[in-house]
N, C-alpha and C positions, 0 to 999 in steps of 0.2 A: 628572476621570475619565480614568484610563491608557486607552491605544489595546486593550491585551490583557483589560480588562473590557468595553471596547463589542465587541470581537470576540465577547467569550462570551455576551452579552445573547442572550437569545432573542425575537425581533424576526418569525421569518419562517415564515406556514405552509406544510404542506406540498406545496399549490397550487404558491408561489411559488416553492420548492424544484425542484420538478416542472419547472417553465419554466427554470429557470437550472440546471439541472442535464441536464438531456435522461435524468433517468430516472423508472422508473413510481415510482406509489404504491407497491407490491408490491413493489419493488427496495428502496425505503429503508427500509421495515419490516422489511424482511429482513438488512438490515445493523445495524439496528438491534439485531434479534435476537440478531445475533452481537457485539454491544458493541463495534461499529466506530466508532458514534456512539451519543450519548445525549442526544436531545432533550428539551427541559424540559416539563413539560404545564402546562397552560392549569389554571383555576380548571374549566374544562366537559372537562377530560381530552382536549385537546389538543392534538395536538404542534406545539412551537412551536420552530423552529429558529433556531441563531445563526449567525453567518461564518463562525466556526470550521466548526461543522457540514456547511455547506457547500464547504469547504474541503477538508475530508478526504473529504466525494461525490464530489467533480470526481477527486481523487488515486485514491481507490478506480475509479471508471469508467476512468480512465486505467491503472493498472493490469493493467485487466481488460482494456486493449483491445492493450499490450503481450505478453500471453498468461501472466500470472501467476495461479494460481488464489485460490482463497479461501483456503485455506490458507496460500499465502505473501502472500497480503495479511494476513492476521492475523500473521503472524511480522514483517513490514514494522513493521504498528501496533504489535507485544507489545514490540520493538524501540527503538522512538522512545520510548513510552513509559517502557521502562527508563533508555532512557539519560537523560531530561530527569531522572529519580528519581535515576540514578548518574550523575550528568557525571565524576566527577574515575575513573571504574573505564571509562575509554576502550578499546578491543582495539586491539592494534594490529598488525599485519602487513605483514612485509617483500613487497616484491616478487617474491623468489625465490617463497617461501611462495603468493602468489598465484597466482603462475603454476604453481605446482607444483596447486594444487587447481582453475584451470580445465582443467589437461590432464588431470586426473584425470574431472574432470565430461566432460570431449568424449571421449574414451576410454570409459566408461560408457554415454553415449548411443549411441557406435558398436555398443558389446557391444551393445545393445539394439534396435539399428538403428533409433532415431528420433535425428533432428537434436537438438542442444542447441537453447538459443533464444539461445546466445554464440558458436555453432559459427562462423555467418556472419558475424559482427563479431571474431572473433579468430582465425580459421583462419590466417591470414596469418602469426598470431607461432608455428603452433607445424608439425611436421610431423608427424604421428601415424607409427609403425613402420610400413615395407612402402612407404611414397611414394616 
């Protein structure tokens, strides 16, 4: 048995989910909802989770405690998932390019007068007009 089938086995309710994960019942059906996860059902219709599953809870909570909403946690997941589909269709982007789109994004959030959430980990590299 490969190690990435016993990951996907569904082994775990949602009980045990609950305790290793530190979130509600109500939280994981609700991501469920959104097709963040897809737990396998029982013969008695219920949910019954794998590693994975729990896996991508703990990244999702983690996420969410980073300050990324559900929205860009869905573009996280719609993301991995394309790429496991496309591996050899990589994006790649230079450095310039990079930096050219975070000063665009901290510039933005100024116009809008709310902090970036990169503002305070990369203020350093850049000096916005008027400093």
């Amino acid at each position: 048995m490969s190690r990435e089938f016993r990951r996907a086995m569904p082994l775990l309710p949602i009980s045990m989910v609950m305790q290793l994960t530190e979130l509600t019942a109500r939280q994981i059906r609700y991501y469920e909802e959104h097709k963040l996860i897809e737990p396998a059902r029982s013969e008695g219709n219920r949910r019954m989770f794998s590693l994975d599953d729990v896996d991508a809870l703990l990244e999702i909570r983690e996420l969410l405690d980073q300050g990324i909403n559900m929205a860009g946690i869905k573009k996280v997941f719609d993301m991995r998932k394309n790429n496991n589909v496309k591996s050899s269709n990589k994006l790649s982007i230079s450095d310039a390019e990079l930096r050219a789109i975070l000063r665009e994004e901290m510039q933005q959030a100024q116009i809008m007068q709310k902090a970036s959430l990169r503002q305070g980990d990369l203020s350093r590299f850049f000096q916005v007009k008027g400093e």
